[in-house]
KEKE-3310 file (N, C-alpha, C; in steps of 0.2 Angstrom, whole numbers, plus 5000, padded with zeros to 4 digits):
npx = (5220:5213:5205:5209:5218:5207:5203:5211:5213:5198:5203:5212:5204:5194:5202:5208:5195:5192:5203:5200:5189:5192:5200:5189:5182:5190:5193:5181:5179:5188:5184:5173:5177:5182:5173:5165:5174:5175:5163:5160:5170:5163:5153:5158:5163:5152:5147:5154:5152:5140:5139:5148:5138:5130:5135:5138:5125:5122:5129:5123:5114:5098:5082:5071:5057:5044:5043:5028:5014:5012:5016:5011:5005:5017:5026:5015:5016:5028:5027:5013:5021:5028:5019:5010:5012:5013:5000:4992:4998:4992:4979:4976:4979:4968:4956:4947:4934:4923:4919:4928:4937:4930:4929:4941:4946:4935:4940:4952:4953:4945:4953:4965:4958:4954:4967:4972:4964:4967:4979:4975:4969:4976:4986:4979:4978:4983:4997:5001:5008:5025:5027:5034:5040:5038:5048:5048:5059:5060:5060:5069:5061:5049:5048:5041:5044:5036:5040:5032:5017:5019:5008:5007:5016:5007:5009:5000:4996:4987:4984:4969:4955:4947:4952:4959:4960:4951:4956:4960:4949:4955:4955:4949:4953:4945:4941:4942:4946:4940:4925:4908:4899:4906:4917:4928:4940:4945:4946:4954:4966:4968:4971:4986:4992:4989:4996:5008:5010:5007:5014:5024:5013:5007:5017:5022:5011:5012:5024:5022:5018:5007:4991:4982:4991:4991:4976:4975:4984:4976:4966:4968:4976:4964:4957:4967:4969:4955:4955:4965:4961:4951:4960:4965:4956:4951:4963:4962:4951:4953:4964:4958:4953:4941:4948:4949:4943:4942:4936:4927:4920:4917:4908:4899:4891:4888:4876:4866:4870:4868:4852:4848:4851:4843:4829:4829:4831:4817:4809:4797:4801:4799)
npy = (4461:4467:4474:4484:4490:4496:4504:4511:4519:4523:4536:4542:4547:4553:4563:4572:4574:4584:4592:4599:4604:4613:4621:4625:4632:4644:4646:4655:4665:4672:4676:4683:4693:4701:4705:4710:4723:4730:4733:4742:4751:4756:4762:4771:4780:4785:4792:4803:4808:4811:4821:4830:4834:4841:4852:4858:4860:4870:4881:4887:4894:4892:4896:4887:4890:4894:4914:4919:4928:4939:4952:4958:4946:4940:4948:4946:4934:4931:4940:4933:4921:4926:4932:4921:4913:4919:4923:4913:4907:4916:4914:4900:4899:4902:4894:4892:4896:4896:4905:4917:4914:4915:4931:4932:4931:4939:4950:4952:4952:4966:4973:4972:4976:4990:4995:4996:5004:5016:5017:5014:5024:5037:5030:5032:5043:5055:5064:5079:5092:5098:5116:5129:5142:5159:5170:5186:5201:5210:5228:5241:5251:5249:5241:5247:5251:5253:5257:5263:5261:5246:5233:5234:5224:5209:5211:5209:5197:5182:5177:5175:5161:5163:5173:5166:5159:5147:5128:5120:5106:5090:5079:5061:5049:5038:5022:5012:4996:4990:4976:4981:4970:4959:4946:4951:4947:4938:4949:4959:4947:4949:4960:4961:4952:4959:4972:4966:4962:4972:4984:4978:4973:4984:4990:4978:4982:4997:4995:4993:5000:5000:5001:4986:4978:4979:4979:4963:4962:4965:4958:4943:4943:4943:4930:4922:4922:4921:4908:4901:4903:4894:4882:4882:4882:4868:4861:4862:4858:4845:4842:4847:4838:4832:4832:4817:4815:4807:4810:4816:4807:4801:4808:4809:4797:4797:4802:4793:4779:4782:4784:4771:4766:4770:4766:4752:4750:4755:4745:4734:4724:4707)
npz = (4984:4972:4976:4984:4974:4967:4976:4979:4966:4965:4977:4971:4960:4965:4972:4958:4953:4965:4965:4953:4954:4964:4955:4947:4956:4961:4948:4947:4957:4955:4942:4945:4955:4948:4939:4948:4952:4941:4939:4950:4945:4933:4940:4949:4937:4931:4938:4941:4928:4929:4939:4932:4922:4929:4937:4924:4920:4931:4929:4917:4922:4921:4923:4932:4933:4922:4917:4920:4907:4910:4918:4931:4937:4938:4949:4958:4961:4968:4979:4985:4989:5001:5011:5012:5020:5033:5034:5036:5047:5056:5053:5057:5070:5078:5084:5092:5089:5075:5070:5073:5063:5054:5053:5054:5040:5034:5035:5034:5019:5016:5022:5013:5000:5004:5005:4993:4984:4984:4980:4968:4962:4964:4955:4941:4940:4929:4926:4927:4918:4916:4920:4915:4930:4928:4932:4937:4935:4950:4951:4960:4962:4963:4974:4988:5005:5020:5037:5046:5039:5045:5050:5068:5081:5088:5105:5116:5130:5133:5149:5155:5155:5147:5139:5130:5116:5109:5107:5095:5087:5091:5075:5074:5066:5056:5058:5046:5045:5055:5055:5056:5069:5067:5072:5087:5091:5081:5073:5078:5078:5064:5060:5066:5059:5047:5046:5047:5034:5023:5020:5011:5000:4996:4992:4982:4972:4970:4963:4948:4934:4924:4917:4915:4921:4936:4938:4938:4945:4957:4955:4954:4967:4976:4973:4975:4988:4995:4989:4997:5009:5011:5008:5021:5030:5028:5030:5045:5048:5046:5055:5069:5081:5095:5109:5121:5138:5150:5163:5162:5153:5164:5174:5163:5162:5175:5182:5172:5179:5192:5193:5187:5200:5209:5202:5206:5219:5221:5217:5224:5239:5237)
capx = (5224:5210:5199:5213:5218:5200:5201:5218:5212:5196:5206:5214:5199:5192:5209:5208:5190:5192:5206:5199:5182:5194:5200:5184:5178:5195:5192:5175:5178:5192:5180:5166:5178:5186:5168:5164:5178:5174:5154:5164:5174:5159:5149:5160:5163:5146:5145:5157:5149:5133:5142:5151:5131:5126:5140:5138:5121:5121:5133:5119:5109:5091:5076:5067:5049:5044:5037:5019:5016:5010:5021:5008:5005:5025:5025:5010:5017:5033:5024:5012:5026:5033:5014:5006:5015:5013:4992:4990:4999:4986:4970:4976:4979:4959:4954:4941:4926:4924:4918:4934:4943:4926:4930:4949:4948:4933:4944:4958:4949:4943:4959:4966:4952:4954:4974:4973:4962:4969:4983:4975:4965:4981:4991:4977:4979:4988:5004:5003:5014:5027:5026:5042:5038:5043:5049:5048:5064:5057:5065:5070:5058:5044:5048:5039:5045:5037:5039:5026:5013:5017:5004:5009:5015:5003:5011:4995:4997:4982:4983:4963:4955:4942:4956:4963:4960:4949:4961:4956:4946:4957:4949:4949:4953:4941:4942:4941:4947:4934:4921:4903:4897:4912:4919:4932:4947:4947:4947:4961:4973:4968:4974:4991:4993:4990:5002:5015:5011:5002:5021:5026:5009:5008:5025:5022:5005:5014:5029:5013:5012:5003:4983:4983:4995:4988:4970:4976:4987:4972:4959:4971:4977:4958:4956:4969:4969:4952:4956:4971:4957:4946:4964:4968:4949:4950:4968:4961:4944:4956:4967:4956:4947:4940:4951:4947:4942:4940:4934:4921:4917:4915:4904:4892:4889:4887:4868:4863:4868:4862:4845:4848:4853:4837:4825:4831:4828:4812:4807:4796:4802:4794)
capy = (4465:4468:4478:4489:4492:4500:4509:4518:4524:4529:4538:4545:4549:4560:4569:4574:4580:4590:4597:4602:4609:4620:4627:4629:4637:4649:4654:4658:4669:4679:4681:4687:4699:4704:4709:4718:4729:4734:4738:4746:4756:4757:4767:4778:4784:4785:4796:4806:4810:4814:4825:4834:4836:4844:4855:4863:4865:4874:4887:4889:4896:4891:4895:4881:4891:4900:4916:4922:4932:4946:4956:4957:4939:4938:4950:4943:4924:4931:4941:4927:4917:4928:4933:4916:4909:4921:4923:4906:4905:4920:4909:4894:4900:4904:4887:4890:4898:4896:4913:4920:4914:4920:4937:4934:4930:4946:4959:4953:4952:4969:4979:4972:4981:4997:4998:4996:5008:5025:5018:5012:5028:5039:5027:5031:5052:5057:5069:5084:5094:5104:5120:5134:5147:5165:5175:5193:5206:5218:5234:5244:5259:5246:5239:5251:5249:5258:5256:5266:5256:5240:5232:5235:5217:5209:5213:5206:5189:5180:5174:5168:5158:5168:5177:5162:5157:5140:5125:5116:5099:5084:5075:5056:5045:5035:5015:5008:4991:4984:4977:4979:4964:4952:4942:4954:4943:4939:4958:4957:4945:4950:4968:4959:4950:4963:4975:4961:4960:4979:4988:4971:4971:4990:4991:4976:4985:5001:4994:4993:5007:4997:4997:4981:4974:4983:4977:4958:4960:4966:4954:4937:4943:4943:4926:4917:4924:4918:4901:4898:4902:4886:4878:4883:4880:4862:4857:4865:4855:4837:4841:4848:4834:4834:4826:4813:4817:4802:4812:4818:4803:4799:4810:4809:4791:4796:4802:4785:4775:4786:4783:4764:4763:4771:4761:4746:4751:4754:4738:4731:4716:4698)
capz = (4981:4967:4982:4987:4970:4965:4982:4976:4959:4969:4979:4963:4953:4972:4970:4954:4955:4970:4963:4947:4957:4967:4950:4945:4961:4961:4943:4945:4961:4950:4936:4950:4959:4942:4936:4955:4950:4933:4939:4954:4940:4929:4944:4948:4930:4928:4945:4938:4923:4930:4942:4927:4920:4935:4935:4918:4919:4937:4927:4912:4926:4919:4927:4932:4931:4916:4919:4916:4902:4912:4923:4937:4939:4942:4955:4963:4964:4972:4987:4989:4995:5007:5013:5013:5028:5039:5035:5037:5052:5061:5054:5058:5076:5080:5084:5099:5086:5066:5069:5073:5057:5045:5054:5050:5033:5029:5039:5028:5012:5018:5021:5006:4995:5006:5004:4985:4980:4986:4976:4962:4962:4963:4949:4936:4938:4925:4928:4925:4913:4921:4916:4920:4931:4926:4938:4937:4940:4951:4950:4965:4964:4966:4982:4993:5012:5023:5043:5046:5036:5045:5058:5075:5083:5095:5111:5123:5131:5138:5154:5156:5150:5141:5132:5126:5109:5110:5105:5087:5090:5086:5071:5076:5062:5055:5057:5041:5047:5058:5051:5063:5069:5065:5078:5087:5089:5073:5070:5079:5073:5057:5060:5067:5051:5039:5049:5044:5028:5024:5017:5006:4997:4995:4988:4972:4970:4968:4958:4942:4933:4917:4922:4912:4928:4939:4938:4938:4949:4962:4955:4957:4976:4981:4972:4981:4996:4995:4990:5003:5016:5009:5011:5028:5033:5027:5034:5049:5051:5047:5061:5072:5085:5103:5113:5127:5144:5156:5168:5156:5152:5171:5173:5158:5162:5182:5180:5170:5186:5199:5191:5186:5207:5212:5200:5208:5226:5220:5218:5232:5240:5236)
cpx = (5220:5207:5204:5217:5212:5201:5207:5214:5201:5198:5209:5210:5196:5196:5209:5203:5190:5196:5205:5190:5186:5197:5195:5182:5185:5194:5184:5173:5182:5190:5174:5168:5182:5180:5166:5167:5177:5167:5158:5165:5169:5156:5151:5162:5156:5144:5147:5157:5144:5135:5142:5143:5129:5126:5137:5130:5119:5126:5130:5114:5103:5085:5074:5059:5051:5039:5033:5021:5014:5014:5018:5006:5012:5026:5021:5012:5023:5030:5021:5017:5032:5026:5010:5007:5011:5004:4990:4991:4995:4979:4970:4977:4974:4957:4948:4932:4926:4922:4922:4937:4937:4929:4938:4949:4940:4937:4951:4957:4948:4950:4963:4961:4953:4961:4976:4968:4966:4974:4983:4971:4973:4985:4986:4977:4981:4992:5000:5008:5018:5026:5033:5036:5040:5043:5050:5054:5058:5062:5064:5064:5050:5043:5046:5041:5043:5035:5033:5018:5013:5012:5008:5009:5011:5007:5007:4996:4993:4984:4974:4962:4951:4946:4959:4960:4955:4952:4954:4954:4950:4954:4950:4950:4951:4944:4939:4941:4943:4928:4914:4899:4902:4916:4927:4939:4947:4949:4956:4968:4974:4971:4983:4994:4994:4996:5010:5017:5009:5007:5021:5021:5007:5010:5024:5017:5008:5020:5024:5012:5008:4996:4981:4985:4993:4980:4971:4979:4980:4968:4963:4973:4970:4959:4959:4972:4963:4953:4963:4965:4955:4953:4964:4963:4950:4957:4965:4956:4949:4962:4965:4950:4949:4943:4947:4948:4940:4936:4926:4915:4912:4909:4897:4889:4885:4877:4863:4864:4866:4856:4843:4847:4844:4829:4824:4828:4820:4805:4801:4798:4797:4793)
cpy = (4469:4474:4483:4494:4498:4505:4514:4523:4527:4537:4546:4549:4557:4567:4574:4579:4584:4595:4602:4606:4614:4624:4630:4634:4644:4654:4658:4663:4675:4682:4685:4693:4702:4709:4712:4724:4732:4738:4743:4752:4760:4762:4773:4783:4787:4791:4802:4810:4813:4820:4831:4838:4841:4852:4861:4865:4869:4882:4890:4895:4897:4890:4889:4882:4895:4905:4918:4926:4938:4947:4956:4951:4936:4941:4947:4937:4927:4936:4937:4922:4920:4932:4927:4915:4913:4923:4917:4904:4909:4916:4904:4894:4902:4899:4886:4890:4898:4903:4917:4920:4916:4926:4937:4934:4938:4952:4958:4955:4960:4975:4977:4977:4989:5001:4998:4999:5014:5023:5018:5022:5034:5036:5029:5040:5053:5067:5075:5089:5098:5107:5126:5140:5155:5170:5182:5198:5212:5224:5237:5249:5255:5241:5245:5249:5251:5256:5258:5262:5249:5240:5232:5227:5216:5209:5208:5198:5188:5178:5171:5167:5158:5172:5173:5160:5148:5135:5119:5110:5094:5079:5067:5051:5040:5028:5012:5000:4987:4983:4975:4972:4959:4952:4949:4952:4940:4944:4957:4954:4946:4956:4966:4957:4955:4969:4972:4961:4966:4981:4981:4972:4976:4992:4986:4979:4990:5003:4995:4997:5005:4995:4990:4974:4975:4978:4969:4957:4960:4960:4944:4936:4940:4935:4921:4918:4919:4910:4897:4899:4896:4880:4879:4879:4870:4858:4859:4859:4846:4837:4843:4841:4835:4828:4825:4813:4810:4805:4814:4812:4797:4800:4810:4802:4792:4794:4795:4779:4775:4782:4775:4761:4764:4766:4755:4744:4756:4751:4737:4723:4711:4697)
cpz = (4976:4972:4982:4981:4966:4971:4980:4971:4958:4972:4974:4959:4959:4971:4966:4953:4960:4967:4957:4948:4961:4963:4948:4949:4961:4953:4943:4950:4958:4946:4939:4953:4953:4941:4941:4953:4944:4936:4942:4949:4936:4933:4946:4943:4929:4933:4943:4933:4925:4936:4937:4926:4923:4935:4929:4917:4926:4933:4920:4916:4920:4925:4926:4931:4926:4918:4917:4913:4905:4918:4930:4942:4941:4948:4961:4965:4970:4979:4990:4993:5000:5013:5016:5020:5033:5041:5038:5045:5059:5060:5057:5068:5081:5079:5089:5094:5079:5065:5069:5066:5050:5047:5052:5041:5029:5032:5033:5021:5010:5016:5014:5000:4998:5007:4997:4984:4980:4982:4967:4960:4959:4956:4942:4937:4933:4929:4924:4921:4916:4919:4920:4921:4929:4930:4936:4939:4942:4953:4957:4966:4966:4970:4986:5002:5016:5031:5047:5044:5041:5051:5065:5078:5090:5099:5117:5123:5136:5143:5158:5150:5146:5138:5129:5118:5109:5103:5097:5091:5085:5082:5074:5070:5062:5055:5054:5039:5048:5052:5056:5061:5068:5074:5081:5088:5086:5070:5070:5079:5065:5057:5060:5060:5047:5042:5046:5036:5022:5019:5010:5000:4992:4988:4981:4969:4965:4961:4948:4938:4926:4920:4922:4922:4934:4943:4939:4941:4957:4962:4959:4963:4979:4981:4976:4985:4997:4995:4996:5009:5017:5011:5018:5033:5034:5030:5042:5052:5050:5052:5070:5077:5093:5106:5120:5135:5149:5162:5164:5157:5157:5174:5172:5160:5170:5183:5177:5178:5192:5198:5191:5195:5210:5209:5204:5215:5226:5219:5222:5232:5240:5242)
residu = (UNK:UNK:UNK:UNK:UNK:UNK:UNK:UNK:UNK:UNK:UNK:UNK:UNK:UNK:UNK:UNK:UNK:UNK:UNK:UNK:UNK:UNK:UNK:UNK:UNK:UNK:UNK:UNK:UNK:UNK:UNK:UNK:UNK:UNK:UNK:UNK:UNK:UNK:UNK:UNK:UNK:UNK:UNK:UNK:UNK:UNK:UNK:UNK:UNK:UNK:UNK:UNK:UNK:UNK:UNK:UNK:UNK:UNK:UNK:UNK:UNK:UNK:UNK:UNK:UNK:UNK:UNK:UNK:UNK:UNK:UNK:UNK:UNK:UNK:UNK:UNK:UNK:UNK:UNK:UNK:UNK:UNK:UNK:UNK:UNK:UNK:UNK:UNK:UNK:UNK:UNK:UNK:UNK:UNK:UNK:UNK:UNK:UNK:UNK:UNK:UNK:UNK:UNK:UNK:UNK:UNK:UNK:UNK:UNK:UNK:UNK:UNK:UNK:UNK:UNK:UNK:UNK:UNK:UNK:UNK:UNK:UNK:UNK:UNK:UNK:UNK:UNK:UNK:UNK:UNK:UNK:UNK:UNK:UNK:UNK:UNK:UNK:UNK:UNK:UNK:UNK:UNK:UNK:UNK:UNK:UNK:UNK:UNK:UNK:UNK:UNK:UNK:UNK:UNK:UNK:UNK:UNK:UNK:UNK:UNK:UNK:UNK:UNK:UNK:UNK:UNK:UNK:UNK:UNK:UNK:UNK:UNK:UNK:UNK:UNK:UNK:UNK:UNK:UNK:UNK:UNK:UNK:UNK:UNK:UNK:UNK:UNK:UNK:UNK:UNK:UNK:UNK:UNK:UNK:UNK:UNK:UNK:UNK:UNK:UNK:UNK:UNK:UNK:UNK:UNK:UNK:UNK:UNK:UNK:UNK:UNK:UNK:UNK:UNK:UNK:UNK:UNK:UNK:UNK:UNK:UNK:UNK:UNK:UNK:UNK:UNK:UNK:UNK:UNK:UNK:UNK:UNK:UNK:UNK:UNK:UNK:UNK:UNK:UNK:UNK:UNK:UNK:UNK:UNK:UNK:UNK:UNK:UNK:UNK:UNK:UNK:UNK:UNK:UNK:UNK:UNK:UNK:UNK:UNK:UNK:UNK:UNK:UNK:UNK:UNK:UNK:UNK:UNK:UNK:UNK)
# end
């Protein structure tokens, strides 16, 4: 009876703590999914604000660059980025000869300097002052008209070709373009490209009239024109390799066994 009595208030004592660890396990997933909902709440608040943020300053409209303090250096950034792409994408396209792409980057370089001068040339003239013309009344009695006096019109109409008139010789415009001795398909794409981009270049040049802006606007184009060449060049030589030929490689080796085969039958036998 003593045995059975202990195994009860075992039993009893089991009870109790089970039941008093399923309160604790109950309250401590209430207080777990209480505090999920609050971050929960807490995040989306927080989402909500920084939204708001966003918001007020997309309606401050702030530039995000500041611009240079010289006017010609602001035009120049904004053509290079409507110019760069499409240069890059003519040099980068002459992959067979490195010769090709010197010849693209001096015909570029090139017409650049031969499309900005005539301008810059013209932008430094100074204007002229108007001046009014003064026109004269002329009075009737000094208008002479006289029928008589005028030249007889030519009448005679050649028909050969010793009476005709020998026809002016059409001049041939100079091609300031090429440059002798440069690779010609370089020339070439080079021409294509600057046609692209030729009007564009012009036209910021011409916007200028401050010599100041002017002069730095020319001098900075050269510079990084040049130095995007040096990039192009260098992305160019890092993706650039000879791809693998098995048959090549069949080949090159043929010659070495030939010769190894013939050695051999050369021998004389023991």
């Amino acid at each position: 009876m003593i045995e059975r009595h202990k195994i009860l208030n075992q039993l009893k004592e089991e009870q109790r703590l089970r039941k008093f660890v399923r309160k604790g396990l109950k309250l401590y997933f209430e207080r777990k999914k209480s505090t999920e909902k609050n971050q929960l709440e807490d995040a989306q608040r927080l989402r909500e604000v920084v939204r708001q943020l966003i918001q007020e300053v997309a309606k401050t409209d702030v530039p995000t660059e500041q611009p240079h303090v010289n006017t010609g250096i602001n035009i120049l950034e904004d053509l290079l980025r409507n110019i760069i792409p499409t240069i890059e994408s003519g040099y980068k396209a002459l992959t067979t000869a490195k010769e090709q792409r010197v010849s693209f980057r001096e015909h570029v370089l090139n017409a650049v300097e031969n499309t900005l001068l005539p301008a810059e040339v013209v932008a430094g003239v100074p204007h002229e002052e108007e001046t009014e013309i003064e026109v004269e009344e002329l009075e009737e009695q000094d208008i002479n008209v006289s029928i008589e006096d005028d030249a007889p019109e030519d009448k005679f109409i050649p028909v050969r070709d010793t009476d005709k008139e020998p026809e002016e010789e059409v001049e041939v415009e100079e091609d300031t373009f090429t440059i002798s001795g440069a690779d010609l398909t370089g020339r070439n794409f080079a021409a294509n490209t600057w046609n692209k981009v030729e009007k564009q270049t012009l036209d910021a040049f011409e916007s200028l009239a401050d010599q100041e802006d002017r002069e730095l606007f020319k001098d900075y184009l050269l510079t990084n024109l040049k130095l995007y060449f040096d990039k192009f060049e260098d992305e160019l030589q890092a993706n650039l390799s000879e791809p693998e030929s098995p048959d090549y490689e069949k080949e090159a080796g043929a010659p070495a066994e030939v010769e190894a085969e013939e050695t051999i039958e050369d021998i004389p036998a023991l």
